[in-house]
C-alpha positions as CSV (number, residue, x, y, z in Angstrom):
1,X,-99.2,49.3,-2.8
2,X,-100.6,49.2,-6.4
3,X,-102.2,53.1,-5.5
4,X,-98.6,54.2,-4.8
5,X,-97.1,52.6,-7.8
6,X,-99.7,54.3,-9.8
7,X,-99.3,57.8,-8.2
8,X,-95.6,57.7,-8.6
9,X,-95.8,56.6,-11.9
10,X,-98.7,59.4,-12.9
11,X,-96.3,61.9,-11.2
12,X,-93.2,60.7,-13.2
13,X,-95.3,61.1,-16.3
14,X,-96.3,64.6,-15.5
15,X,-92.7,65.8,-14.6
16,X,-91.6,64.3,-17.8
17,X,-93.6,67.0,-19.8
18,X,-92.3,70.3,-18.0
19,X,-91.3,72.6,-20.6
20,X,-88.1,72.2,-22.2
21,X,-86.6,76.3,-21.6
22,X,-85.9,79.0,-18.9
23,X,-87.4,81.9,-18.1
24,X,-85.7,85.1,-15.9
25,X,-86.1,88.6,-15.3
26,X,-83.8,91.8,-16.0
27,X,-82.0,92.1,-12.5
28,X,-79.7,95.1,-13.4
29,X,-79.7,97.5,-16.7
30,X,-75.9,98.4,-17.4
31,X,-76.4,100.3,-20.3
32,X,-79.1,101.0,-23.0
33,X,-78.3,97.7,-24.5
34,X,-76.4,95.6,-21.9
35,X,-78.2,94.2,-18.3
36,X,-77.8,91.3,-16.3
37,X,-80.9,88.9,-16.3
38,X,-81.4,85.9,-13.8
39,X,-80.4,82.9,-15.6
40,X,-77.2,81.2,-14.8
41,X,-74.7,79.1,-15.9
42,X,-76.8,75.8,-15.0
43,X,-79.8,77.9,-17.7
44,X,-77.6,79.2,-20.4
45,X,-74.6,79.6,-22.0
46,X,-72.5,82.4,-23.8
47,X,-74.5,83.1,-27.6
48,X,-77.6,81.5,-27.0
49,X,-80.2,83.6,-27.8
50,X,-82.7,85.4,-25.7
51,X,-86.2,87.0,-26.2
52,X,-87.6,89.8,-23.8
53,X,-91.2,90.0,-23.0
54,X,-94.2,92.5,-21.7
55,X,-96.9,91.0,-20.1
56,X,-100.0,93.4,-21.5
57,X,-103.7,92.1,-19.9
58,X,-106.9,93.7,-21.1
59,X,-110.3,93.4,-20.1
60,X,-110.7,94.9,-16.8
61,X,-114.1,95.1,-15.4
62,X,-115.1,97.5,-12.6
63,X,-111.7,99.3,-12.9
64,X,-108.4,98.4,-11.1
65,X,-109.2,100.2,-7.8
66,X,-112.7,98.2,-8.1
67,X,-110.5,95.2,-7.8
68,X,-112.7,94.3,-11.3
69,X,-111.6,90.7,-13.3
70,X,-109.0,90.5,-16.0
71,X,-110.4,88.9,-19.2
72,X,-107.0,88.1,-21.3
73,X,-103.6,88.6,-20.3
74,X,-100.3,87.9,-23.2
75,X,-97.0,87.9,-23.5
76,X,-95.8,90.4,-26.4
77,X,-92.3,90.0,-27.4
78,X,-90.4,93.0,-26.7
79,X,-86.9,92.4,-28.6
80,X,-84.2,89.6,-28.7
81,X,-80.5,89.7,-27.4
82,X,-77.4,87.3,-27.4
83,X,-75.9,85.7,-23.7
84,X,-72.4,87.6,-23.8
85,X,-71.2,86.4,-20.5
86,X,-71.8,84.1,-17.4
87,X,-71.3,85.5,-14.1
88,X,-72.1,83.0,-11.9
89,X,-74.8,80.0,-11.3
90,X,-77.7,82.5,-10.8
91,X,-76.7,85.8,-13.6
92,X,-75.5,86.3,-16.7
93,X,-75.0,89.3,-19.1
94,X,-77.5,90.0,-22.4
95,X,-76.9,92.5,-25.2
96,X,-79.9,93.1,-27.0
97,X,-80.4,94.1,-30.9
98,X,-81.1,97.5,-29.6
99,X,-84.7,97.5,-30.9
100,X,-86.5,98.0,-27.4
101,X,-86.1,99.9,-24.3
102,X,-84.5,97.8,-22.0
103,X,-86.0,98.2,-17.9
104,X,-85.0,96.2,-15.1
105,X,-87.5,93.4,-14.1
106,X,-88.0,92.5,-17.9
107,X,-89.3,89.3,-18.4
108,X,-86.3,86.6,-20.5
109,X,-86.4,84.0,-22.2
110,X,-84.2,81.6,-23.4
111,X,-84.9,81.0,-26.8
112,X,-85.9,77.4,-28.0
């Protein structure tokens, strides 16, 4: 009994450090500076602030086609944008500052 108390209390512990902020991709470009990204109304809401992301890795040994190791990957920040709209509990619209070129399957995130 004591080992279960523990375990659940360890797990508790854990699950109360989970980051704080949501993260989404660019589901469907509507125009140069407009696309809907998946974070809903339960993630965001209407102004809060959004930064888009590359992933860029480097290091590759032996080639991609040589199935070779990745040394680093990072996020680079692409650009920001503003939540303009919900649509429903999974969507929501984005305008960005227009700094970036905007592609479907972007990675989002809600700003902290």
């Amino acid at each position: 009994m004591k080992t279960i108390l523990m375990a659940t209390t360890f797990t508790l512990i854990l699950a109360s450090c989970a980051h704080n902020f949501m993260r989404g991709t660019v589901a469907m470009k509507t125009d140069n500076k407009t696309a809907h990204v998946c974070l809903g109304e339960n993630d965001v809401k209407v102004g809060d602030k959004i930064d888009f992301y590359s992933n860029h890795c480097s290091g590759f040994t032996g080639g991609r086609e040589g199935g070779g190791d990745v040394r680093e990957c990072k996020m680079e920040i692409l650009g920001t944008g503003t939540i303009t709209k919900l649509i429903n509990s999974h969507y929501s619209e984005v305008t960005t500052d227009g700094s970036f070129k905007l592609s479907e399957g972007t990675l989002v995130q809600r700003q902290r």
